[in-house]
ZAMARGU-4260 file (C-alpha; in steps of 0.2 Angstrom, whole numbers, plus 5000, padded with zeros to 4 digits):
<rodrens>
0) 5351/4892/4964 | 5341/4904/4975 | 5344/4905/4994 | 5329/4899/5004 | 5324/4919/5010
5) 5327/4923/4994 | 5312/4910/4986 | 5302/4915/5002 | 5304/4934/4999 | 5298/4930/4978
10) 5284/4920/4984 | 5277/4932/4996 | 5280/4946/4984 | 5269/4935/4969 | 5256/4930/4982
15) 5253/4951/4986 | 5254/4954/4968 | 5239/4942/4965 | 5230/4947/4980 | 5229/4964/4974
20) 5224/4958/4959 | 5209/4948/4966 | 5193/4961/4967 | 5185/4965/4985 | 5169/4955/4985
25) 5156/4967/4996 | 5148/4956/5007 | 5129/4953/5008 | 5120/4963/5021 | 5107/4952/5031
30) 5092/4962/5039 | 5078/4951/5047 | 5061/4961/5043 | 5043/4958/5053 | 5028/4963/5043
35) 5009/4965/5048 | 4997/4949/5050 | 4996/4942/5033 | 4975/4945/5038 | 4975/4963/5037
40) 4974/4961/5017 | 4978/4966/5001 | 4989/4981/5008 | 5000/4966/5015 | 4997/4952/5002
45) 5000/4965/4987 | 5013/4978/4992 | 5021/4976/5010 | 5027/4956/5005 | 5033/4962/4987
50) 5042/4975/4993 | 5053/4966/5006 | 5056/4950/4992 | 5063/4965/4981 | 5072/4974/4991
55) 5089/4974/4984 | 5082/4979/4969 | 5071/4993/4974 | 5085/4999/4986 | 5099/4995/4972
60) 5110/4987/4987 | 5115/4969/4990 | 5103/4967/5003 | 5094/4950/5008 | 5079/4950/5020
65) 5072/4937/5029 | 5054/4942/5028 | 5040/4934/5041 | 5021/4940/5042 | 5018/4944/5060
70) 5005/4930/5066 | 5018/4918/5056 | 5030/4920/5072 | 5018/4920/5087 | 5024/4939/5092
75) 5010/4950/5099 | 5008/4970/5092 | 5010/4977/5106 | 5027/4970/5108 | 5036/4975/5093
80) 5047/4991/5099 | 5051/4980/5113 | 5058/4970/5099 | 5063/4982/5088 | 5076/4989/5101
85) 5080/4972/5106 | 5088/4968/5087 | 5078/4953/5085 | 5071/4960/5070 | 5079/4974/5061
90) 5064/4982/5053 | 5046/4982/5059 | 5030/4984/5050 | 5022/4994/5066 | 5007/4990/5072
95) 5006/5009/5081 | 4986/5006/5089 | 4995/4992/5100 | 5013/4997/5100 | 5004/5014/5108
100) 5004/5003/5126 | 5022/5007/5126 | 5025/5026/5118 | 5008/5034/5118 | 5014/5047/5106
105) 5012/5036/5093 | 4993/5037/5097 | 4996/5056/5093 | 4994/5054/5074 | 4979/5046/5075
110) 4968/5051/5090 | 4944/5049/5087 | 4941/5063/5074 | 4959/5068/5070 | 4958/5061/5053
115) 4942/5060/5046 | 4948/5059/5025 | 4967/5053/5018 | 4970/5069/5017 | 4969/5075/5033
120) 4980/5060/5038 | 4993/5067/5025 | 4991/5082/5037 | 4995/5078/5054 | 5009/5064/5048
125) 5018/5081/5039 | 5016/5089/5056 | 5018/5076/5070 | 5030/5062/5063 | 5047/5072/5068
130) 5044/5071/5085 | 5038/5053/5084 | 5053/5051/5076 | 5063/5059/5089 | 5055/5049/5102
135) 5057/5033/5096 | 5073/5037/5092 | 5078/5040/5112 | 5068/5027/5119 | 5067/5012/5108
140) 5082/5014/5099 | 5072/5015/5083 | 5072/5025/5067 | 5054/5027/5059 | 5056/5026/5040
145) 5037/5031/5037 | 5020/5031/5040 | 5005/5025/5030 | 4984/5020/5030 | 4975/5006/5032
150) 4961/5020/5028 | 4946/5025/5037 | 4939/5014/5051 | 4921/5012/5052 | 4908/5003/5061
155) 4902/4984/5057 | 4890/4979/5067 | 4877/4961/5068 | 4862/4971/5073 | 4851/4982/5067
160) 4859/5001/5068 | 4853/5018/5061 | 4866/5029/5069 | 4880/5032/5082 | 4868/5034/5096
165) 4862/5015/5093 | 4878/5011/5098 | 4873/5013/5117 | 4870/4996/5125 | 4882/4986/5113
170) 4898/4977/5113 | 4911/4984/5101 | 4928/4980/5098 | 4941/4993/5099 | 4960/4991/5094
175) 4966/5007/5105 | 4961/5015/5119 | 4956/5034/5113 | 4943/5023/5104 | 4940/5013/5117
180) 4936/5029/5127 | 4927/5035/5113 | 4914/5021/5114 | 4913/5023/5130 | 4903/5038/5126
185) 4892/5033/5115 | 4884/5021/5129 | 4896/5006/5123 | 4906/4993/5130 | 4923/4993/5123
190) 4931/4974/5120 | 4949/4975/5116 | 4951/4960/5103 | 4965/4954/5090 | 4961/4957/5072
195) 4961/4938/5069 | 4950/4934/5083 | 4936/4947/5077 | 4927/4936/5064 | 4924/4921/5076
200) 4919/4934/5091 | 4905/4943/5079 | 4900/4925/5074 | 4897/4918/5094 | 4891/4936/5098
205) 4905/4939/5110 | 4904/4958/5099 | 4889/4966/5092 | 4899/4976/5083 | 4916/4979/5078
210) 4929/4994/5072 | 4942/4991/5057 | 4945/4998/5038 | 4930/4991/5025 | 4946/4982/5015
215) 4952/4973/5029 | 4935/4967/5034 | 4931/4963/5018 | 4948/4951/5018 | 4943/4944/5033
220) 4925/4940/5027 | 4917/4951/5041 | 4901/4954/5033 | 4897/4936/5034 | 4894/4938/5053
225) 4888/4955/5051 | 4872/4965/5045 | 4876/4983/5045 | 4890/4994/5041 | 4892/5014/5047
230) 4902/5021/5035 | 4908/5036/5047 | 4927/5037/5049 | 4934/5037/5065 | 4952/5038/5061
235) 4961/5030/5046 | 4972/5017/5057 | 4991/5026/5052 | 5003/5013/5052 | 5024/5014/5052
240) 5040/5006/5046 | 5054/5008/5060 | 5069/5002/5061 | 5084/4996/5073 | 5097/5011/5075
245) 5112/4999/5077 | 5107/4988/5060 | 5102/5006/5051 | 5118/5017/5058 | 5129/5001/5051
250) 5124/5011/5031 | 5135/5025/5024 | 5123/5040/5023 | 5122/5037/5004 | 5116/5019/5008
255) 5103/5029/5019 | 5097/5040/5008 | 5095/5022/4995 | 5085/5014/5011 | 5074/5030/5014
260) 5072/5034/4996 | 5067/5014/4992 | 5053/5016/5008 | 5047/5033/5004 | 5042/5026/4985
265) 5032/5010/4993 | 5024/5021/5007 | 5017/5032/4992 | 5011/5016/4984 | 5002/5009/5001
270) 4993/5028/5000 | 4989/5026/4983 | 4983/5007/4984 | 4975/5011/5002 | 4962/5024/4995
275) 4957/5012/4980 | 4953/4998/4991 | 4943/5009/5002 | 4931/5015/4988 | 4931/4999/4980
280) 4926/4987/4997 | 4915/5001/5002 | 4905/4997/4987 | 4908/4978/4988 | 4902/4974/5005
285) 4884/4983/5003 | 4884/4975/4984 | 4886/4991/4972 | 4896/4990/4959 | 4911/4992/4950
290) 4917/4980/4964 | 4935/4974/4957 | 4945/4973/4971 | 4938/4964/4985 | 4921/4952/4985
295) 4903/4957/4984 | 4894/4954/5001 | 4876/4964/5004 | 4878/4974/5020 | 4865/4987/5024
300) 4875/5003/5021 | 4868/5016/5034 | 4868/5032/5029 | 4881/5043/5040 | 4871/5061/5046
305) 4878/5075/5051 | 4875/5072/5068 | 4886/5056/5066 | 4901/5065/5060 | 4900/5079/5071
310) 4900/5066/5085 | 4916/5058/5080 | 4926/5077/5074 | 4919/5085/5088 | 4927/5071/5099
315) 4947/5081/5096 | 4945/5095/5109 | 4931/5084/5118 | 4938/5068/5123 | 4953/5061/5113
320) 4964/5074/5117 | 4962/5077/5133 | 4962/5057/5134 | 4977/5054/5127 | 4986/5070/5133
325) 4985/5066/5152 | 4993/5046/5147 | 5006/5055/5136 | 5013/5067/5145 | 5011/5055/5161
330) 5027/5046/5151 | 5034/5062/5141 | 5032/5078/5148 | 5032/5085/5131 | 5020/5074/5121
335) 5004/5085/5122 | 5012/5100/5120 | 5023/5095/5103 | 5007/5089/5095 | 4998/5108/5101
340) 5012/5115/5093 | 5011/5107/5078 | 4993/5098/5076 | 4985/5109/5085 | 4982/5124/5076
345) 4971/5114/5062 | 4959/5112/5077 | 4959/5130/5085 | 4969/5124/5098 | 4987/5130/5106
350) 5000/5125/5120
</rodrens>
């Protein structure tokens, strides 16, 4: 028979044979991801949702993510790279107009008049994003995957308009403060008011008017509390994906690369999607047709003059730089001065 030690040392000498034989099972990664209020839209309901219930498949990594629409947690916009570099959430759907209270550069890639078409957007998100990256990166502990359009943001309004100028003497709701400043100008009151709370405002004449993307009005049946619409674009409401840097330095750079390359392809999507629903809610909302997309209201489409568009271009050099550059550079001493270097030269302008 064998000894005791001798059975013990066969034993342990099977039991590591099997082991070895047993395949490592990789384990699932978990990633909690906050996306935009599920009233914004179709950009939302459509693409941004989709994309996070398939993101193992798009990213081709075991990957599960525990998706939530931001007004499904109670979390305000402006508080999501608080919460980003908290790691409550791993990646954010960032609301950059509110999120702007705390790194004004964000407002950088969008300032009154920057963007006045898509492509122009393209343009100064090619130029500016790598120091938005940098910066977030430094302060909030946050890497930005991307950036994206709601599309241009025009002028909804329950009384009679014909132009800009008519604008004096009304209450309009703003989502940011270069535009905030920019109505200011015009002889308007500014009112800072959540996307979900515009609807009922316009309704109990709390606004006379109010500032978003024709889509998202459309989704959020504006037009039933509104008469008008001026559709002269003041910016075109550029949105990001960021992400925790502890949660995304915990992938190989190849996993990365599969993260990045999985984002880059739904951002182009979004741009794609973005610029359809545009034309197609512009014709809804003042009843032209083909109106596929979105529903058929009957909105008085005013006619945008020259005067209105150089108004709102003319505002770069004007007002919404040196605006935003005098709150920038109040928190980082290189903000202006990055986006002269970079944005600046499509304007005629330089550090």
């Amino acid at each position: 028979m064998l000894s005791t030690n001798l059975r013990n040392t066969c034993f342990g000498a099977l039991i590591g044979v099997a082991m070895t034989a047993i395949p490592a099972v990789a384990e699932t990664t978990n990633l909690k991801a906050l996306g935009q209020p599920g009233a914004t839209g179709l950009i939302q309901k459509n693409l941004e949702g989709p994309f996070f219930a398939e993101f193992a498949e798009r990213t081709g990594l075991d990957i599960a993510v525990s998706f939530q629409t931001l007004d499904q947690t109670g979390i305000k916009g402006a508080e999501e790279l608080r919460i980003l570099k908290s790691g409550l959430f791993d990646i954010i759907s960032l609301r950059n107009q509110q999120v702007s209270r705390d790194e004004p550069i964000l407002l950088g890639l969008d300032l009154v008049g920057q963007n006045p078409t898509f492509e122009e957007g393209r343009k100064t998100i090619k130029a500016f994003s790598p120091a938005v990256d940098a910066r977030l990166q430094a302060q909030f502990n946050t890497k930005l995957l991307g950036l994206w359009p709601f599309g241009p943001q025009v002028l909804f309004c329950n009384h009679p308009i014909e132009s800009l100028k008519d604008v004096s003497g009304l209450k309009v709701r703003t989502y940011d403060q270069n535009l905030a400043n920019f109505i200011e100008t015009l002889g308007g009151t500014p009112v800072p008011i959540g996307f979900a709370d515009v609807h009922q405002s316009l309704a109990r004449g709390v606004v006379d008017c109010a500032i978003t993307g024709p889509s998202s009005a459309n989704s959020a049946a504006w037009p039933e509390v509104t008469t008008h619409v001026l559709p002269v674009a003041f910016q075109v409401a550029i949105q990001g994906y960021g992400m925790n840097l502890d949660a995304w330095n915990k992938f190989s750079a190849e996993d990365q690369g599969k993260i990045q390359a999985a984002f880059d392809a739904h951002i182009d999507d979004i741009w794609e999607y973005s610029e359809e629903l545009f034309d197609d809610s512009m014709r809804c909302n003042v009843g032209e047709t083909p109106c596929e997309l979105n529903k058929p209201y009957n909105l008085v489409n005013v006619p945008v003059s020259d005067e209105d568009i150089a108004t709102v271009q003319g505002a770069v050099k004007d007002l919404s730089f040196p605006a935003w550059k005098a709150i920038c550079d109040e928190k980082n001493p290189t903000c202006s001065s990055s986006w002269l270097e970079t944005v600046g030269p499509r304007f005629g302008m330089k550090p």
